[in-house]
N, C-alpha and C positions, 0 to 999 in steps of 0.2 A: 504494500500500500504506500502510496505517493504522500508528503505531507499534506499536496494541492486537494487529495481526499478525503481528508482528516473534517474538513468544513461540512459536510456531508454528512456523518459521520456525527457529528457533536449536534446537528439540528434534527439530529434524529433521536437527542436525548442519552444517547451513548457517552459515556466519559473517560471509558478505558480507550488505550492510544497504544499499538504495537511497540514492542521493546524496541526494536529498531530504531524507531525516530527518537532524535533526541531535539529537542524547544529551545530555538536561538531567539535568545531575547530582544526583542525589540531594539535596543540600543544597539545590538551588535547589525543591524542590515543595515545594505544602502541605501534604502528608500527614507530612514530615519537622520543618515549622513546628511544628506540631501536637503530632505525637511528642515534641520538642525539651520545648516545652512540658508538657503530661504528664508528662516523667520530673522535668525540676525543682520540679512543683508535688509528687512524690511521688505519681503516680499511676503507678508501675510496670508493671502488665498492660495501661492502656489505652495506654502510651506504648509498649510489644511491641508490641500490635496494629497501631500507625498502622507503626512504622517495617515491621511482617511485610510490611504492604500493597507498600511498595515493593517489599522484597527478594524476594516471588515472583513480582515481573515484572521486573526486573532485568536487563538483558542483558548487560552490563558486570559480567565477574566481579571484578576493582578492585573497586567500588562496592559488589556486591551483598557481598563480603567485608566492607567497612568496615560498611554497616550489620547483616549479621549481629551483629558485633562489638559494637556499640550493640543486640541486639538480646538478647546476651546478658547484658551488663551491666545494661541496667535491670531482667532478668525474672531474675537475680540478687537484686536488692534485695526482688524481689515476693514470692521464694522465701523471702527473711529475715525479712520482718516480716507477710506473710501467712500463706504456711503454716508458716512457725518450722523451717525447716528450714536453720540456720548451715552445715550439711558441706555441702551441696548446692548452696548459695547460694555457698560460698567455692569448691567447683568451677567452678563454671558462671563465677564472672567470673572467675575465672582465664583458663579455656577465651574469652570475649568478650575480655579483655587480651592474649592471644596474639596474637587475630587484630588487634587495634587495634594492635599494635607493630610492625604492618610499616609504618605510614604515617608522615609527618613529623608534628612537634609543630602544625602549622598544615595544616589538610586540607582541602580545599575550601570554607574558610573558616569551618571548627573550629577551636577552641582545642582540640586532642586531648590536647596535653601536659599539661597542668592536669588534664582529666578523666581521665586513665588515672594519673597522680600521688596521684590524690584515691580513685578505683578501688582503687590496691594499699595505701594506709593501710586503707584499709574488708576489706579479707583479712586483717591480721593483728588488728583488732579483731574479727571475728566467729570466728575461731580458737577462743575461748576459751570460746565460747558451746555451749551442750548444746542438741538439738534437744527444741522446746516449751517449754524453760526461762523463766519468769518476770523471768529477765535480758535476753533478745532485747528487753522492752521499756526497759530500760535503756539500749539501744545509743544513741548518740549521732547524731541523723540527722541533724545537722549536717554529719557525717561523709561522708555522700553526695553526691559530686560532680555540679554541674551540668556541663550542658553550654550552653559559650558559644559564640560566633562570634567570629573571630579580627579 
């Protein structure tokens, strides 16, 4: 059996997984590289996209949690400076810092702590912001935390 059958397999309610496969942790693919990248060059939606690619094949709810969490956070940022929408954007990474606080500050070889520190400054600075306001480009995008490896 293929890992790519495994999805199949788990939506059939099945949770045993042949000896054979062994579970490369999200951190370790390249579609996570990638993602990583994207969100700290500030490309918010393509850095969604790579990390989505993981999280709907995912079989490891741990995992597929942690990058929702990362999934919600950077499509937070997209929501701010794309479609200018500050209320929705300080939802949504609320909602991705929920899920990112159940993990330790060092996560499968995330600096998480740093990024989710960097995450909740950027909520009370977009607080103040009105949606489509001419101030959103005043936000400071310094402000937005990358994400490292620990």
């Amino acid at each position: 059996m293929k890992v790519s059958d495994l999805a199949g397999v788990a939506k059939r309610g099945i949770q045993s997984f042949p000896m054979d496969v062994e579970a490369v942790p999200p951190t370790q693919r390249a579609q996570f590289a990638l993602a990583e990248r994207l969100h700290n060059e500030g490309e918010y939606y393509e850095a969604h996209e790579a990390w989505e690619s993981i999280w709907t094949d995912e079989l490891n709810d741990e995992w597929r949690l942690f990058v929702q969490g990362l999934i919600q956070v950077t499509s937070a940022f997209h929501k701010l400076f794309v479609q200018r929408e500050p209320g929705g954007a300080s939802r949504l990474l609320l909602r991705g810092l929920e899920k990112l606080d159940k993990y330790p500050p060092d996560y499968l070889g995330v600096a998480l702590g740093p990024f989710r520190e960097g995450a909740r400054a950027c909520v009370g600075a977009m607080s103040g912001l009105a949606p489509k306001s001419p101030d959103i480009d005043k936000f400071d995008r310094e402000l937005v935390p990358r994400l490292r490896r620990a």
